[in-house]
C-alpha positions as CSV (number, residue, x, y, z in Angstrom):
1,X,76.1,-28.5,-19.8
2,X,73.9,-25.6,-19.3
3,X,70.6,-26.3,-20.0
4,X,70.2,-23.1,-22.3
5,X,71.3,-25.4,-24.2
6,X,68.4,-27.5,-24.8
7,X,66.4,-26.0,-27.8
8,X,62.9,-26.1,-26.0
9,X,64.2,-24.1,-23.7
10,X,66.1,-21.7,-25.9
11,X,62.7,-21.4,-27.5
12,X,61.1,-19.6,-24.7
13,X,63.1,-16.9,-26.0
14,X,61.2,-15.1,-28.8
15,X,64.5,-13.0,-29.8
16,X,66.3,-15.3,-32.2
17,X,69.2,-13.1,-31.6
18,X,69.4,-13.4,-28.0
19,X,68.7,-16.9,-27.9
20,X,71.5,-17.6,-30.2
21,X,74.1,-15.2,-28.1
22,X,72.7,-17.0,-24.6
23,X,73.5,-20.2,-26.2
24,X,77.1,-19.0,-27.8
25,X,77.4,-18.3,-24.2
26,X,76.6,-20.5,-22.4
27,X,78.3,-22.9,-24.7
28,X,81.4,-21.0,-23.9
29,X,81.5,-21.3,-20.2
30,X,81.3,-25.1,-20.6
31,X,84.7,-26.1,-22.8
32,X,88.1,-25.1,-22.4
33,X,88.9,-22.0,-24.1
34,X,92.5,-23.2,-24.8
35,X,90.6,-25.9,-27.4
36,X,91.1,-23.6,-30.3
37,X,94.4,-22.4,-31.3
38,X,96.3,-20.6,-34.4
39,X,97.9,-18.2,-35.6
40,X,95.9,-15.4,-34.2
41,X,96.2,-12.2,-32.0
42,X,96.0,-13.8,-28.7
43,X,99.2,-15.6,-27.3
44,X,97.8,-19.2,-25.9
45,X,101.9,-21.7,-26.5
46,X,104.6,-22.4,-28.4
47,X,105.4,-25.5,-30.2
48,X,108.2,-26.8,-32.3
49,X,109.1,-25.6,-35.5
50,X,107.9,-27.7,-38.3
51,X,109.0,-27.9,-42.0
52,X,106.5,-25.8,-43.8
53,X,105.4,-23.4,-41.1
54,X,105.4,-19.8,-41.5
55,X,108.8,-18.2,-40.9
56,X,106.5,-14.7,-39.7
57,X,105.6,-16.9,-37.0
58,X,108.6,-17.8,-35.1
59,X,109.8,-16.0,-32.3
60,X,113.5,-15.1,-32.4
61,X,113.7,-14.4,-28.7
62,X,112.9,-17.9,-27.7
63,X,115.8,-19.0,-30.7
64,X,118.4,-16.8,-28.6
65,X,117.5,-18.4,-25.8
66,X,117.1,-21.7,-26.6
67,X,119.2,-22.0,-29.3
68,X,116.0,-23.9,-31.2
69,X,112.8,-22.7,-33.5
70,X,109.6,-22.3,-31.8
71,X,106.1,-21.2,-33.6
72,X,103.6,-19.0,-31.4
73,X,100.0,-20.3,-31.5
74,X,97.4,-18.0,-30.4
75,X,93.5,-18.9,-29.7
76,X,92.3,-16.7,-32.6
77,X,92.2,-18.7,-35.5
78,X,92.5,-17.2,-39.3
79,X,89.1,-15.9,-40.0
80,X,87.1,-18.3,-42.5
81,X,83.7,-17.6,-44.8
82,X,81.3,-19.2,-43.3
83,X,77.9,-20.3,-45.5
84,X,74.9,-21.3,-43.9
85,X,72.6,-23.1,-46.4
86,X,68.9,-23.9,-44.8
87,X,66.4,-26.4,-46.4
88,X,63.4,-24.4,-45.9
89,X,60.9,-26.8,-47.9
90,X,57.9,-28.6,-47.1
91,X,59.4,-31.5,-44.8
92,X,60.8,-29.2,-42.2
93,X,57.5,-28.4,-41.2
94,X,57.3,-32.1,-39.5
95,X,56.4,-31.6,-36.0
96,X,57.2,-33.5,-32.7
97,X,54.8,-32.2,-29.6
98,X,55.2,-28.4,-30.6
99,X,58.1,-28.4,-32.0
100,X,59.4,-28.1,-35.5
101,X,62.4,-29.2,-37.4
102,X,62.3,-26.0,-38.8
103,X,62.2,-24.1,-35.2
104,X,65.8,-26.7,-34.6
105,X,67.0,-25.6,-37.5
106,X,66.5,-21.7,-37.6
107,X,68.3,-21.8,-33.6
108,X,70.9,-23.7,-35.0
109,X,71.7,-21.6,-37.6
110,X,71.6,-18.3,-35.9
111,X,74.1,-19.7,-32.8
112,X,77.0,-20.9,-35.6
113,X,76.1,-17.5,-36.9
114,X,76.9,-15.8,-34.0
115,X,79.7,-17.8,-33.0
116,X,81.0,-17.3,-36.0
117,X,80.6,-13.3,-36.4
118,X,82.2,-13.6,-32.6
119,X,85.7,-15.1,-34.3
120,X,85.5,-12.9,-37.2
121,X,84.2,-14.9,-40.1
122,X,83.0,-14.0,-43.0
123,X,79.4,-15.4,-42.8
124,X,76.8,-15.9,-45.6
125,X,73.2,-17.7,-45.8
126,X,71.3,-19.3,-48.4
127,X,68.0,-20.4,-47.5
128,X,66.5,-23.2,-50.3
129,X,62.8,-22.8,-50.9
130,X,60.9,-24.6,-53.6
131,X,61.0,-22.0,-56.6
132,X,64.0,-19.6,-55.0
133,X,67.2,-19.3,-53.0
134,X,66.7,-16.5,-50.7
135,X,70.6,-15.5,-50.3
136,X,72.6,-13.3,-48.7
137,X,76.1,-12.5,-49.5
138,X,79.1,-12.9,-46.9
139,X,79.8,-10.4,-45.1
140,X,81.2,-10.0,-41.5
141,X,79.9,-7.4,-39.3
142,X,76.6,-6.9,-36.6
143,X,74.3,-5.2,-38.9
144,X,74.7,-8.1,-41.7
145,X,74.4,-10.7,-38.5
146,X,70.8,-8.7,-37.6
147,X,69.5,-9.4,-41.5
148,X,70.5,-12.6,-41.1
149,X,68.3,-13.4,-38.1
150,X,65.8,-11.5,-39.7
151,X,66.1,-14.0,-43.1
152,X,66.0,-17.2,-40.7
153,X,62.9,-15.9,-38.1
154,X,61.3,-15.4,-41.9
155,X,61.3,-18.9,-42.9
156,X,58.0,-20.6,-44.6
157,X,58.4,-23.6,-45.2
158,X,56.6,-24.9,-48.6
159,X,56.9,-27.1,-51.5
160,X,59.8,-29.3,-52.5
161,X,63.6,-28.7,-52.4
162,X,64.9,-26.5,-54.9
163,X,65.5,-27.3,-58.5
164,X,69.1,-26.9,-59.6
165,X,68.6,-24.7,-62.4
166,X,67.9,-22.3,-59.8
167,X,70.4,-22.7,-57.1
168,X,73.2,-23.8,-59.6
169,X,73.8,-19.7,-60.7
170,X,75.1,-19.1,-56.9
171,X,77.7,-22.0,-57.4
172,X,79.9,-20.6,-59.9
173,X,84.0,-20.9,-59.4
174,X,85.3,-18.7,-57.2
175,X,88.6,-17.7,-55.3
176,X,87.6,-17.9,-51.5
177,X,87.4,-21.4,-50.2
178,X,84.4,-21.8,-47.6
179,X,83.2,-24.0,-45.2
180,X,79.3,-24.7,-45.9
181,X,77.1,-25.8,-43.2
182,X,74.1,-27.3,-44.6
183,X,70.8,-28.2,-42.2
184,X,68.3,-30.3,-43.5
185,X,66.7,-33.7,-42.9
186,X,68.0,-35.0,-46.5
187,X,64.0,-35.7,-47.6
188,X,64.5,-36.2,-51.1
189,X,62.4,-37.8,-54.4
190,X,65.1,-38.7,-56.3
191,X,69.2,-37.5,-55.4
192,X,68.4,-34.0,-55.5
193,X,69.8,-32.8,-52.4
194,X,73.2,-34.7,-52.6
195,X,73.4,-33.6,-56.2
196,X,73.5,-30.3,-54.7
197,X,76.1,-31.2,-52.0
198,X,77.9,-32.5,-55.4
199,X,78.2,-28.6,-56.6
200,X,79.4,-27.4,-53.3
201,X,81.8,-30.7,-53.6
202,X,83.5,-29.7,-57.5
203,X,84.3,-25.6,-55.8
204,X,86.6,-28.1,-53.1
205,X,84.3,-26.3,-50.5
206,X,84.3,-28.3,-47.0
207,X,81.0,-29.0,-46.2
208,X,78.9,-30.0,-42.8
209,X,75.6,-31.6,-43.1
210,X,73.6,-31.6,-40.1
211,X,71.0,-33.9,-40.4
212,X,67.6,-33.6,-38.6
213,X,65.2,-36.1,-37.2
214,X,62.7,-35.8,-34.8
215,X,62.2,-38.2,-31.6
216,X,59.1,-39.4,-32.8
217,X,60.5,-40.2,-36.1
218,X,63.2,-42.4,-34.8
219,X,61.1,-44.3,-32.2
220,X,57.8,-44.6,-34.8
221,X,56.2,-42.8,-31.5
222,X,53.2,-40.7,-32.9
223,X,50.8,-41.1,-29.9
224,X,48.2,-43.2,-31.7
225,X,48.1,-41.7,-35.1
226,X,47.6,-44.4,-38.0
227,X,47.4,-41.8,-40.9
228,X,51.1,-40.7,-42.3
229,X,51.0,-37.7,-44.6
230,X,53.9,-36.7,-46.9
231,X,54.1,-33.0,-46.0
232,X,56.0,-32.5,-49.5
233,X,53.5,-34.6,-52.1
234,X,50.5,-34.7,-49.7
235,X,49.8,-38.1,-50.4
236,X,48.6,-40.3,-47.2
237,X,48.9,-43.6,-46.1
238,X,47.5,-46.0,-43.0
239,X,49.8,-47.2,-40.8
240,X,49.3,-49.8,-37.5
241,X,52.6,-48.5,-35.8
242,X,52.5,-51.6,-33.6
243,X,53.1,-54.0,-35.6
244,X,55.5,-52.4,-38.2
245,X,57.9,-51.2,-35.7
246,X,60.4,-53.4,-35.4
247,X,60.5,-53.6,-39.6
248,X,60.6,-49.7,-40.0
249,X,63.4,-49.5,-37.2
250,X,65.6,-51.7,-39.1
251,X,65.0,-50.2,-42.5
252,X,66.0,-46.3,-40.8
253,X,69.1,-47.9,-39.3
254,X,69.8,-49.3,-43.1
255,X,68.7,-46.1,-44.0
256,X,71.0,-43.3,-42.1
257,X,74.2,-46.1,-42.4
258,X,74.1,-45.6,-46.1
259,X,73.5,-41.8,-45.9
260,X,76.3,-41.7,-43.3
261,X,78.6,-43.6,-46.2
262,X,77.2,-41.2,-49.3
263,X,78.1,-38.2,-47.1
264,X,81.7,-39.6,-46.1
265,X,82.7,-40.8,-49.8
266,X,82.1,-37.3,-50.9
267,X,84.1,-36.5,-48.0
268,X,81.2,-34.5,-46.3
269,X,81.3,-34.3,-42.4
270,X,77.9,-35.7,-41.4
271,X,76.3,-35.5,-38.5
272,X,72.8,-36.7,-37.6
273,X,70.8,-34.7,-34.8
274,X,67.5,-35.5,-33.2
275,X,65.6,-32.0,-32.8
276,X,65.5,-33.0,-29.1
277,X,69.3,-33.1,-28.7
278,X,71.1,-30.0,-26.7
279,X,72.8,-27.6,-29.9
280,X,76.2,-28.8,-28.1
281,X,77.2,-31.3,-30.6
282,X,76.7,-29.0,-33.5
283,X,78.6,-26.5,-32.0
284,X,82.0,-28.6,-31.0
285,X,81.2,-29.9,-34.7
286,X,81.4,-27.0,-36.3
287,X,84.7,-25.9,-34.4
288,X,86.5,-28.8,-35.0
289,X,86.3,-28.4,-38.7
290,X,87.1,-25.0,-38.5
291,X,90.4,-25.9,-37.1
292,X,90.7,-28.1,-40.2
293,X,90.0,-25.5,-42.9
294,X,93.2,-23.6,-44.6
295,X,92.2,-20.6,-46.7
């Protein structure tokens, strides 16, 4: 695994848009490019015939040979729109060493960006601040990839997560089926974030959640600090990490088991990161339910 991979490191470079195409590629050289197959330009096998398939897609030259129905399966899949929705408030500015939930997810998003634009999706982005939705349309194409950098290098974090009289506008039924990626680490009062994954759940989109944690919030490990601020309320309280450990531990294991159930009941693919995890995961993540999605 190449250790461009690691998003420290990827951090070292300032351009968003070459850090995401060094990871893409790097990424790349590490898998086996015959992973990803369909019906596409690219020739990669043949396989049987199966009831159902598409008739364009048999090849009558192997039936004269053989006698028997083959498909063609190429590497280039059907192209897909792609959404990218960022939670861009006040949480994501929690911080392990120098590093930022936000900085994990802004890298994140731009390398399924660019992967994406590479196979020929139709990507979008909706970025969820406190009192807007800062969103950009799908489109598929370099100079819409470049705005979309631009959008995610942009990101403020501030407030709380957006209300849904305001993102509920950009939700309305439409024809094209998508496949939503949403990156966020779930910080909610009430339900408000998985009512919005509700919205995205009644258009029959498929939907990824990538959830973030940092080290230091899984391990309780803040290097001696005893006063906790809620980055979204401001409120603070006094903690003696010692000796509540063991107790908090337990109650996040409780905690992500039941978020990990909510996600799968709504038939959400869920997948927790910790912001010092390699974007790897994410990546094979994302491809495998691209495979998945008919449109």
């Amino acid at each position: 695994m190449s250790k461009l991979l690691d998003p420290k490191i990827m951090m070292a470079i300032k351009e968003l848009s070459l850090a995401a195409k060094t990871t893409i590629e790097g990424f790349m050289q590490g898998i086996n490019k015959s992973a990803v197959k369909g019906p596409g330009m690219e020739f990669s096998q043949y396989r049987s015939y199966q009831p159902g398939d598409d008739l364009r897609l048999l090849d009558w030259k192997m039936f004269a040979r053989s006698d028997r129905y083959y498909i063609r399966e190429s590497e280039i899949e059907t192209n897909i729109t792609l959404r990218l929705v960022v939670d861009a408030s006040a949480s994501m500015n929690h911080q392990d060493g120098a590093f930022k939930k936000i900085d994990y997810a802004r890298y994140l998003a731009a390398s399924l960006a660019y992967l994406g634009n590479l196979q020929g999706d139709v990507i979008g982005l909706n970025i969820f601040q406190e009192k807007e939705v800062i969103a950009l349309p799908a489109k598929q194409d370099f100079q819409h990839l470049s705005r979309l950098f631009y959008q995610l290098e942009q990101i403020k974090p501030e407030g709380t997560f957006t209300p849904a009289n305001i993102y509920k506008p950009l939700y309305v039924a439409g024809g094209t089926k998508e496949l939503t990626i949403f990156i966020s680490d779930l910080y909610q009062n009430t339900d408000e974030i998985f009512d919005m994954l509700d919205v995205a759940g009644t258009m029959k989109h498929e939907v990824i959640v990538f959830h973030l944690m940092s080290k230091n919030e899984l391990e309780l490990d803040f290097k001696g600090y005893s006063n906790f601020e809620d980055l979204e309320s401001g409120e603070t309280i006094q903690v003696d990490q010692g000796s509540i450990r063991k107790t908090y531990l337990a109650n996040l294991q409780t905690y992500l088991e039941q978020v990990k159930k909510r996600a799968l009941d709504k038939r959400i693919f869920y997948r927790m990161l910790s912001t010092d995890e390699p974007l790897d995961l994410a990546i094979r993540d994302f491809l495998n339910q691209r495979k998945k999605l008919k449109v």
